[in-house]
C-alpha positions as CSV (number, residue, x, y, z in Angstrom):
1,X,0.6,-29.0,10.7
2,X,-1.2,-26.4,8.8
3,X,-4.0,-23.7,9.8
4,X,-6.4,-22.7,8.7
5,X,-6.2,-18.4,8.9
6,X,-9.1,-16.1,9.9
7,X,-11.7,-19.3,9.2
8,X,-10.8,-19.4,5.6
9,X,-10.2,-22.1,3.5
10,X,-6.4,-21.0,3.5
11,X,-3.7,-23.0,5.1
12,X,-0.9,-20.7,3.9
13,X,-0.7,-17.0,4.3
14,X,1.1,-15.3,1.5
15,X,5.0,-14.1,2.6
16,X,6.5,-10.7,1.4
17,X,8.0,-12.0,-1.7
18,X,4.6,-13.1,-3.4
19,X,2.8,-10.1,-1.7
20,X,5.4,-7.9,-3.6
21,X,5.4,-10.0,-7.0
22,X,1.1,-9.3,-6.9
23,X,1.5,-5.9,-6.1
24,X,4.0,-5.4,-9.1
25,X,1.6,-7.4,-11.5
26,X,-1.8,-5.3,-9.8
27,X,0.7,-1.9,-10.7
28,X,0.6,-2.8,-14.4
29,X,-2.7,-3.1,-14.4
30,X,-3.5,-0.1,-12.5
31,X,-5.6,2.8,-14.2
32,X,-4.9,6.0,-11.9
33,X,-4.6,8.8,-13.6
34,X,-1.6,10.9,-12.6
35,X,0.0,8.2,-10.4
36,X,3.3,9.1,-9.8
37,X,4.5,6.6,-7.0
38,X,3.8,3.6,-5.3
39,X,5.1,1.8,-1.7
40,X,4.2,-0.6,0.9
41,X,4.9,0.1,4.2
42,X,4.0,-1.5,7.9
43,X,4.5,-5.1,8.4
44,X,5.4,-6.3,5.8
45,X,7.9,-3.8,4.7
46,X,9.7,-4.4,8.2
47,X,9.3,-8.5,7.0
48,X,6.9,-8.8,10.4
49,X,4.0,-10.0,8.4
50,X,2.1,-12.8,9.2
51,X,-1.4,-14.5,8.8
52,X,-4.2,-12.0,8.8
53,X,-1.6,-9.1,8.1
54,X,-2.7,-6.4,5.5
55,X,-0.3,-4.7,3.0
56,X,-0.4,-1.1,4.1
57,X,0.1,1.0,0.6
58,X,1.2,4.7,0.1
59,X,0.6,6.2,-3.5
60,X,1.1,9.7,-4.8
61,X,-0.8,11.0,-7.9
62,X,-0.1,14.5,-9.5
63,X,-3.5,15.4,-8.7
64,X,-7.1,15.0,-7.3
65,X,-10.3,16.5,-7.3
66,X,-12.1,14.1,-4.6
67,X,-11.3,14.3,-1.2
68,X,-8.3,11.9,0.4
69,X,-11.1,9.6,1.7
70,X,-13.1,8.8,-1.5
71,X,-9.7,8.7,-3.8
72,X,-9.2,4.7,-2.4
73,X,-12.5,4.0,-3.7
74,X,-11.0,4.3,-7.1
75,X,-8.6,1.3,-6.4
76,X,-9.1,-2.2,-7.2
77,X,-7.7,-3.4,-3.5
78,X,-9.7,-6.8,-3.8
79,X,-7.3,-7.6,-6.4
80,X,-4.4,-8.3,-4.1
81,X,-3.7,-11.5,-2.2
82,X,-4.1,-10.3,1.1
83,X,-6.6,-7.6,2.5
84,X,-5.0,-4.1,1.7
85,X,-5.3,-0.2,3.0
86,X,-4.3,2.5,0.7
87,X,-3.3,6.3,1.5
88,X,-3.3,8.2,-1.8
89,X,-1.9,11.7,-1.7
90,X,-1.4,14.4,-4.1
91,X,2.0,15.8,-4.5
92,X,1.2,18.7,-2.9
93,X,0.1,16.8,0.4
94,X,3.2,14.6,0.1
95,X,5.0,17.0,0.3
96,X,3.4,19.2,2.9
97,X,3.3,15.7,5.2
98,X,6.6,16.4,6.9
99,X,4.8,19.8,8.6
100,X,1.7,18.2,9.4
101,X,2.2,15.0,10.4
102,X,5.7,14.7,11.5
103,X,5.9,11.7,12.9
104,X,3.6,9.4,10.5
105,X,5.8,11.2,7.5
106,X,9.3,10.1,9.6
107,X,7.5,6.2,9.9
108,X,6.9,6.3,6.2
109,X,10.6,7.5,5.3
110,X,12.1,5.1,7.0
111,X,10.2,2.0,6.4
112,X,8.4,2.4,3.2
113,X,9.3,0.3,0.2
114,X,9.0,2.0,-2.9
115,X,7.9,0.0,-6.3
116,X,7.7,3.5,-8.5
117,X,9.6,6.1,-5.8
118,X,8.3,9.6,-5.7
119,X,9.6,12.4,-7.8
C-alpha cells in the first residue's frame, strides 16, 4: 500500500532514473555563467536513494566573484523533483580539492556521476 512521504501529498518518491532525466532537462535550462561541469553524487549516485533523499550536486564554473556560500543562491534548486544541495566550485578550487580536503575529494571521485564531466 502506498505512503504518504514527509506528510506530503506524495505517495511515490521519484527513483534515480527520473531524478536524472529532471536534472538533464533543469541543465538546459540553466543560466550559470561559466559552468563548466555538472554531477550528482551521494545516494542516489550509489542507487541508495529513497523517500525524503536529496540529490546531492557538484558543479564547477570557470569563475566566481561571490564567496562558495552565496554562489548556490544563484541556482534554481526548487526546480528539481526532489529537495537538492549544490557545491559550486571554481576550477581553481576543483582543482586544489585533492590538497585540502582529501578525503571529501576521494568520495566525490569515486561516486560522483557526471552529466557535463570536468575539463
Amino acid at each position: 500500500m502506498p505512503k504518504r512521504s514527509l506528510d506530503t501529498s506524495l505517495l511515490r518518491w521519484p527513483g534515480r532514473d527520473e531524478v536524472e532525466k529532471a536534472l538533464k532537462q533543469w541543465i538546459n535550462r540553466l543560466e550559470l555563467p561559466g559552468l563548466l561541469a555538472i554531477g550528482y553524487f551521494g545516494s542516489y549516485a550509489r542507487g541508495e536513494s529513497g523517500p525524503g533523499s536529496d540529490l546531492d550536486l557538484v558543479l564547477i564554473v570557470q569563475q566566481a566573484d561571490a564567496p562558495a556560500w552565496a554562489r548556490v543562491l544563484e541556482l534554481p534548486l526548487e526546480q528539481l523533483p526532489v529537495p537538492a544541495e549544490a557545491l559550486v566550485y571554481t576550477l581553481a578550487e576543483w582543482n586544489s580539492l585533492p590538497k585540502s580536503r582529501p578525503r571529501f575529494a576521494k568520495t566525490l571521485a569515486q561516486e560522483t556521476c557526471w552529466l557535463r564531466p570536468p575539463p
